[in-house]
Backbone bond lengths (Angstrom), bond angles and torsions (degrees), N, CA, C in turn:
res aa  C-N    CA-C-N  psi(-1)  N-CA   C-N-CA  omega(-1)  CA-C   N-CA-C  phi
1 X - - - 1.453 - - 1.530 109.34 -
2 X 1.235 121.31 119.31 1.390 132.64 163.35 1.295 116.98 -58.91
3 X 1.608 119.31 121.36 1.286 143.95 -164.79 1.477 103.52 -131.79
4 X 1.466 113.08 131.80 1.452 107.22 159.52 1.824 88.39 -152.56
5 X 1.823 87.68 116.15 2.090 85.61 -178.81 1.528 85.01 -117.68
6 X 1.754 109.70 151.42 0.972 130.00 168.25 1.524 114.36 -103.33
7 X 1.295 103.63 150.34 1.794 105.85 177.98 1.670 112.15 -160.24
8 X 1.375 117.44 154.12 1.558 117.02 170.99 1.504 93.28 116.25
9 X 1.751 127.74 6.05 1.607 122.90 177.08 1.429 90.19 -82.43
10 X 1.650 85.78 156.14 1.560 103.41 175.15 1.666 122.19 -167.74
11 X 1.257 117.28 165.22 2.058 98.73 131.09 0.897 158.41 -48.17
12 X 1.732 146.77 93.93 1.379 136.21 -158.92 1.357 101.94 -143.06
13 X 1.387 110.10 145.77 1.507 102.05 170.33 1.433 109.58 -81.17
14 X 1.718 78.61 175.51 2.112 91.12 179.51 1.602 93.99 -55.74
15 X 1.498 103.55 137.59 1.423 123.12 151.56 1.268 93.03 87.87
16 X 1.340 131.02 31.74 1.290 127.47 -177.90 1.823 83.31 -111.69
17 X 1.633 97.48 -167.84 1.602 133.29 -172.84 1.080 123.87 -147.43
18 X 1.409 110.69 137.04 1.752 130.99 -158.18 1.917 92.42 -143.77
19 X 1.495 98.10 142.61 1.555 90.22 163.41 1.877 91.39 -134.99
20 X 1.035 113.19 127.91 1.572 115.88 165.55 1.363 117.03 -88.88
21 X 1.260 129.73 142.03 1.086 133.15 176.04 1.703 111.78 -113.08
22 X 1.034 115.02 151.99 1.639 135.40 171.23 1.147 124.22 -116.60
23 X 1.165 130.72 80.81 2.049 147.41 165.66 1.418 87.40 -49.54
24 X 1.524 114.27 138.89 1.609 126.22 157.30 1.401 98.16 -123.30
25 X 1.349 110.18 156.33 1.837 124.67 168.20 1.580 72.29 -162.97
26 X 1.639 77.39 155.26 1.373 111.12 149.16 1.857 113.95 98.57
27 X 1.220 106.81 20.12 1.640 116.04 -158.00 1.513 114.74 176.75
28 X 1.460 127.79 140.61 1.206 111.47 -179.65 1.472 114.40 -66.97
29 X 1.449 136.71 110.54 1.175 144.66 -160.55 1.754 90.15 -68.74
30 X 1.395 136.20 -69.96 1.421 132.74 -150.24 1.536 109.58 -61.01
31 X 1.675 109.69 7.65 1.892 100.58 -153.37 2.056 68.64 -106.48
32 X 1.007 129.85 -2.51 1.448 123.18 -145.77 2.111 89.03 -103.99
33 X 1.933 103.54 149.34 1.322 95.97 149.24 1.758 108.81 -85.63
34 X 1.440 120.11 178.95 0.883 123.98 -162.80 2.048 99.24 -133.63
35 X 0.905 122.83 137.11 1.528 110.51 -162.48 1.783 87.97 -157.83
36 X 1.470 100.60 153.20 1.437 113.58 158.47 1.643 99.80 -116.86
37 X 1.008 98.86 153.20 1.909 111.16 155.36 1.747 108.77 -131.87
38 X 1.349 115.13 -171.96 0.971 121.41 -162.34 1.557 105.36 -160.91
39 X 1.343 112.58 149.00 2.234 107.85 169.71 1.342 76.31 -162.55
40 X 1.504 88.66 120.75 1.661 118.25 155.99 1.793 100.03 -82.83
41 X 1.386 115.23 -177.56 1.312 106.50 -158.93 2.123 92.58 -104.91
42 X 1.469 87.27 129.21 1.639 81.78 174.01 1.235 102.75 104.87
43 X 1.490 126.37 -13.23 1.791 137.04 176.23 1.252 85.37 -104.97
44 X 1.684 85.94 171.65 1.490 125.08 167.17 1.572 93.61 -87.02
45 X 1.649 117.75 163.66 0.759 127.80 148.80 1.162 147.78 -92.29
46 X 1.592 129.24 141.57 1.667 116.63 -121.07 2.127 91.92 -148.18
47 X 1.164 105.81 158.64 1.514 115.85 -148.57 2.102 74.81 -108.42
48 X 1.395 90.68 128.05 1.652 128.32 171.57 1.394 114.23 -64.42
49 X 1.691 108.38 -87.54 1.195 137.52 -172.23 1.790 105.40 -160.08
50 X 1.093 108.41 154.41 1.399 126.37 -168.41 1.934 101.74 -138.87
51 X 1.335 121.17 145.73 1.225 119.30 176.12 1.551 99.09 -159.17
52 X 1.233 95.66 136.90 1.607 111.36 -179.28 1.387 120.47 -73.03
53 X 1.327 110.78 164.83 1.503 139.96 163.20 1.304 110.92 -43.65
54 X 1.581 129.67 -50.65 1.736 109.68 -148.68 1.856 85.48 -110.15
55 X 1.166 103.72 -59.17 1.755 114.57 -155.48 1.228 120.40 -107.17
56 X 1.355 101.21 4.34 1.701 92.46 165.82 1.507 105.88 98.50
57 X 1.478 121.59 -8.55 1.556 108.39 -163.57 1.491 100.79 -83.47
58 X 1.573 85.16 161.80 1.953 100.45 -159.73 1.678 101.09 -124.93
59 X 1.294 107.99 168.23 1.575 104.25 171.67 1.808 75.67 -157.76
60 X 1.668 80.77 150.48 1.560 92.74 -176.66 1.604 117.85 -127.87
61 X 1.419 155.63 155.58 1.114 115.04 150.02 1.093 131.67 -63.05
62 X 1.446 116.12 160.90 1.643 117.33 169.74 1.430 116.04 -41.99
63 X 1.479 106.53 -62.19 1.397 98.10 178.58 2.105 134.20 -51.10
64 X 1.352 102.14 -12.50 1.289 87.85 177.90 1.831 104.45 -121.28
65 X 1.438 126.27 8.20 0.987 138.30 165.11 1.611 126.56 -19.99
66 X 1.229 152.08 114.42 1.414 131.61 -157.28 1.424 106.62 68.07
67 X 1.423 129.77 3.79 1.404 108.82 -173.84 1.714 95.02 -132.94
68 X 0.920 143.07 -50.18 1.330 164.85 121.67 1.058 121.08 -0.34
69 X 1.888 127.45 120.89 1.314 111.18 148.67 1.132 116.81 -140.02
70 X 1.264 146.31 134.84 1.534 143.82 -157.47 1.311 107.40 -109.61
71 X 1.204 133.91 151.78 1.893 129.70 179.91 1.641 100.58 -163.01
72 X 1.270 109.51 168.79 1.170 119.72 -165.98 1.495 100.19 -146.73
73 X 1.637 125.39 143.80 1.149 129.94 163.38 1.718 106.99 -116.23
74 X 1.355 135.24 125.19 0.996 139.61 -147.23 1.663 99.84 -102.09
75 X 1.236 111.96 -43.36 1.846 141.04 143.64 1.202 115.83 -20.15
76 X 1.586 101.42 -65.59 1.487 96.53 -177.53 1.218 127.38 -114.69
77 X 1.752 103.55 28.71 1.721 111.47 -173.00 1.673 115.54 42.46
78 X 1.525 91.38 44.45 1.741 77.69 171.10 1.493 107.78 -137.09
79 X 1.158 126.21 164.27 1.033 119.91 160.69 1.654 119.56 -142.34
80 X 1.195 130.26 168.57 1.615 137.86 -150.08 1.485 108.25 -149.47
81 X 1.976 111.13 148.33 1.209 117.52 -174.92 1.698 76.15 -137.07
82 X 1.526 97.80 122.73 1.159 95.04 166.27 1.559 105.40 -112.86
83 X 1.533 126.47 152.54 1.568 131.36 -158.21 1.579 117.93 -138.73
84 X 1.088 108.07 96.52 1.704 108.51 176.58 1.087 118.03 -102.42
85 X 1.601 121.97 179.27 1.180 131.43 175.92 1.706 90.02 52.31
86 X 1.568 149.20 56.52 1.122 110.10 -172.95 2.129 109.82 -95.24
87 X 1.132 92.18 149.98 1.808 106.73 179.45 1.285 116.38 -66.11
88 X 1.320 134.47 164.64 1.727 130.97 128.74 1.348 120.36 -21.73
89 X 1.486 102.97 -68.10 1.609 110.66 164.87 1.297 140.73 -26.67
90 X 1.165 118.52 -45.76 1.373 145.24 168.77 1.277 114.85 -39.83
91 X 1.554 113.57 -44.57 1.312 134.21 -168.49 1.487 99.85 -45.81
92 X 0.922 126.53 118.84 2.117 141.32 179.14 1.402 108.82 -170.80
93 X 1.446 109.94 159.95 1.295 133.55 166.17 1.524 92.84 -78.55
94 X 1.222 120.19 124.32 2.035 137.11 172.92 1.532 80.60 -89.35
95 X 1.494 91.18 150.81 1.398 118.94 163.03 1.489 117.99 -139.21
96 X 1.236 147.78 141.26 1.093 150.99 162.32 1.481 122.25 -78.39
97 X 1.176 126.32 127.85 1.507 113.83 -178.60 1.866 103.35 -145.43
98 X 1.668 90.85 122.65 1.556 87.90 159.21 1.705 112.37 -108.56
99 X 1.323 109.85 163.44 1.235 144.72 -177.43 1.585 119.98 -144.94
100 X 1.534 93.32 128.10 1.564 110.71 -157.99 1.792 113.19 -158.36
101 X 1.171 110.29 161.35 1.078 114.12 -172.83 1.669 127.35 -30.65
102 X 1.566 98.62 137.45 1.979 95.30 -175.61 1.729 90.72 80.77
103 X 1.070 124.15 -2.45 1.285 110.02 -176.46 1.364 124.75 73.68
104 X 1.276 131.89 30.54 1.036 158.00 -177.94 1.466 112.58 -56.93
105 X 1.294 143.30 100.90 1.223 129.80 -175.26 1.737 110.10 -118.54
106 X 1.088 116.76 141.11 1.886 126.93 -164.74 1.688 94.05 -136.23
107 X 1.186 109.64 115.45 1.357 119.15 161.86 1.639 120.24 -105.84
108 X 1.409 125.56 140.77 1.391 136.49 147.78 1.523 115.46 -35.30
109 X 1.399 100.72 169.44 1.837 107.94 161.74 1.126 104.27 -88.60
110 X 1.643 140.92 -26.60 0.999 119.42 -172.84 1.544 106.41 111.19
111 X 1.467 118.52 140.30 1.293 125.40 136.16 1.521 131.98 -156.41
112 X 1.605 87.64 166.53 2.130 87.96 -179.67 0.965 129.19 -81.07
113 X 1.359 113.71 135.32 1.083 122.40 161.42 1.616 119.82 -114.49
114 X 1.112 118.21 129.02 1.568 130.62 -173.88 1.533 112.84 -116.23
115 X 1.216 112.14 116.27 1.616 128.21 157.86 0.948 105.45 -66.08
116 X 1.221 147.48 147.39 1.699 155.20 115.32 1.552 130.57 177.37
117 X 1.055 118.98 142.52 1.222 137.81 -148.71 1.964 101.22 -75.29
């Protein structure tokens, strides 16, 4: 059974730090990309950072660029968004998403994270 749970959402103030983590079962995790998204309430939901299969390379959005860092353990089927400096803005339901061969896409439930003072 394909599993992807998210954890590490919370309360923080502006300019505070959150790292979420992503548990995989259920699939070869290292054949997978590894991606966060995000939906604030009243948006669409919108792509974070993404990090590959072999080397680690990342793409981030603009908006969290310098603030953001995403990683993957291939070992321990997990992967991580780590979040600084975080905004008001920021404030969204995270999602975890892998992507994998055939185009295979596995999403999380999701969790919140809330900015505010």
């Amino acid at each position: 059974q394909v599993q992807l749970v998210e954890s590490g959402g919370g309360l923080v103030q502006p300019g505070g730090s959150l790292r979420l983590s992503c548990a995989a079962s259920g699939f070869t995790f290292r054949r997978y990309v590894m991606s966060w998204y995000r939906q604030a309430p009243g948006k669409e939901r919108e792509l974070v950072a993404v990090i590959n299969t072999i080397d680690d390379r990342a793409i981030y959005a603009d908006s969290v660029k310098g603030r953001f860092t995403i990683s993957r353990d291939n070992a321990k089927n997990t992967a991580w968004l780590q979040m600084n400096s975080l905004k008001p803005e920021d404030t969204a339901v995270y999602y975890c998403n892998a992507n994998g061969p055939g185009a295979i896409d596995y999403w999380g439930s999701g969790i919140l994270v809330t900015v505010s003072s």
